[in-house]
Phi, psi and omega in degrees: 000142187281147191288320155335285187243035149281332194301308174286337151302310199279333150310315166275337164271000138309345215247296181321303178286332203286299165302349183282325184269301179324320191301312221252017153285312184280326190288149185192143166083026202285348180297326218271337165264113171273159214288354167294287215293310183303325248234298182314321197274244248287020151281339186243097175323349192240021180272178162314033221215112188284151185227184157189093172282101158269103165244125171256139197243159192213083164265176180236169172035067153276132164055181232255342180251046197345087174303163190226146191231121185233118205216128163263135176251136193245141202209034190325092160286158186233067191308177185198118165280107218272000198153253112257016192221353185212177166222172172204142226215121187238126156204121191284188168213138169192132210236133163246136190243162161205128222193123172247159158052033169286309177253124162314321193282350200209123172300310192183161194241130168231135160157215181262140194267181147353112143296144129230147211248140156228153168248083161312124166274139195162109158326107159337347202181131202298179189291171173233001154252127190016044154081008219260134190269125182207153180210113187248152154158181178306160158208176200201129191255115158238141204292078176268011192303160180233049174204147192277323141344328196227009164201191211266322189075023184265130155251150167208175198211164152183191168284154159229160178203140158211159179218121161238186180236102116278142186217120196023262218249003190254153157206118150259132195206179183220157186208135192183152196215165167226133144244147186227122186313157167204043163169161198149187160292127197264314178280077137207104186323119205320147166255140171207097167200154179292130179232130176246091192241099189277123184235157169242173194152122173263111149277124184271159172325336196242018197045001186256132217251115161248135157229144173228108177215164166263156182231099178266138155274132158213146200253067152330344192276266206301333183073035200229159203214131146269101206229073173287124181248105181281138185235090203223145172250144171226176187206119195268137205200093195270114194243099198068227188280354197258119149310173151176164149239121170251149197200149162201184207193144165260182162201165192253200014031072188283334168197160176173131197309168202312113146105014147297135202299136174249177167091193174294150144247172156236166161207135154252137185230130152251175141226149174269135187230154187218079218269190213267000000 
């Protein structure tokens, strides 16, 4: 591994820890909340709910020699309060990959992708039109790869959004962002892309969470669509004093551009809960 990006490994797992002890600063009140109520919350990307996700993701039959890709994704919400009427909901994504037989030229990568970063703006108390739970605000692509293979070498920026439903054991919703580079590597190509994600998720009585949702791309530039359909169980769990949820999943490749993962994927999620 390049000395570069043992370093920026070792900066997010300082990062890692350092939100990991703020989280358990903040946590307060675990009687009051059940691992059903915690389990409803991590369905709804905007609740009030310090999180800490580590997911791990796997595709396959990358590029022309099918190639295979492995990414933990570190993935901290943070709510924040504006007040008695509003929040802002911080969430990051930063991926560490290690990805083979991708590139001809290069056997193989290890280190850290893109961050994105969003901010949600969102009300406290639900919509009084059906009841609908929402959040607007920025999101920002920043170029943290430490391999040129493994990020855009672009900062971008656009809107984010999400709007949901909950109703009793259901929660539906869409999440969904557009970015368009605005600074960067001039040899590297622009960006301009949508990302959409519609979900459904059932909770049972037992904490325990079915979910079916896509996390879709589309590549304005290229004119190509990524389009994975994911499927997962998770369980909500008290291990000594510390909430999680663990969990997994496969997904198919309903599309995806020329030398883009086909097939099967899989993902494990643990999280950390942390509630208010």
């Amino acid at each position: 591994m390049a000395a570069g990006a043992e370093r920026s490994i070792g900066r997010l797992l300082h990062l890692a820890l350092v939100v990991f002890a703020l989280a358990l600063l903040a946590s307060r009140a675990y009687a009051q909340q059940s691992n059903e109520e915690l389990a409803k919350k991590l369905s709804n990307p905007i609740a009030s709910l310090i999180s800490v996700p580590l997911q791990f993701n796997a595709d396959f039959k990358i590029g022309p020699n099918d190639g295979e890709r492995y990414y933990l994704n570190f993935q901290p919400v943070i709510p924040i309060s504006l007040g008695p009427a509003w929040n802002v909901i911080s969430r990051t994504i930063l991926p560490i990959n290690y990805q083979h037989d991708i590139y001809p030229f290069d056997e193989h990568q290890l280190g850290l992708g893109d961050t994105t970063q969003s901010f949600f703006f969102s009300p406290k108390a639900a919509s009084e039109i059906g009841g609908l739970i929402w959040g607007v605000g920025p999101a920002f692509l920043v170029p943290t790869a430490t391999d040129d293979l493994l990020g855009s070498e672009k900062f971008g920026l656009g809107p984010t959004f999400v709007v949901l439903k909950q109703t009793g054991p259901w929660t539906i919703g869409l999440l969904a962002n557009q970015i368009w580079s605005v600074a960067g590597a001039d040899s590297r190509d622009a960006i301009s892309s949508a990302f959409l994600q519609p979900f459904v998720s059932y909770t049972t009585a037992e904490a325990m969470t079915f979910t079916l949702n896509t996390e879709s791309t589309y590549n304005w530039k290229s004119e190509d669509w990524t389009v994975p359909l994911n499927l997962q169980v998770s369980q909500v769990l008290k291990i000594g004093d510390q909430r999680v949820s663990i969990g997994g999943g496969i997904r198919y490749y309903a599309d995806a551009p020329q030398g883009g993962p086909e097939g099967f994927g899989a993902r494990l999620i643990v999280t950390f809960l942390f509630p208010e």
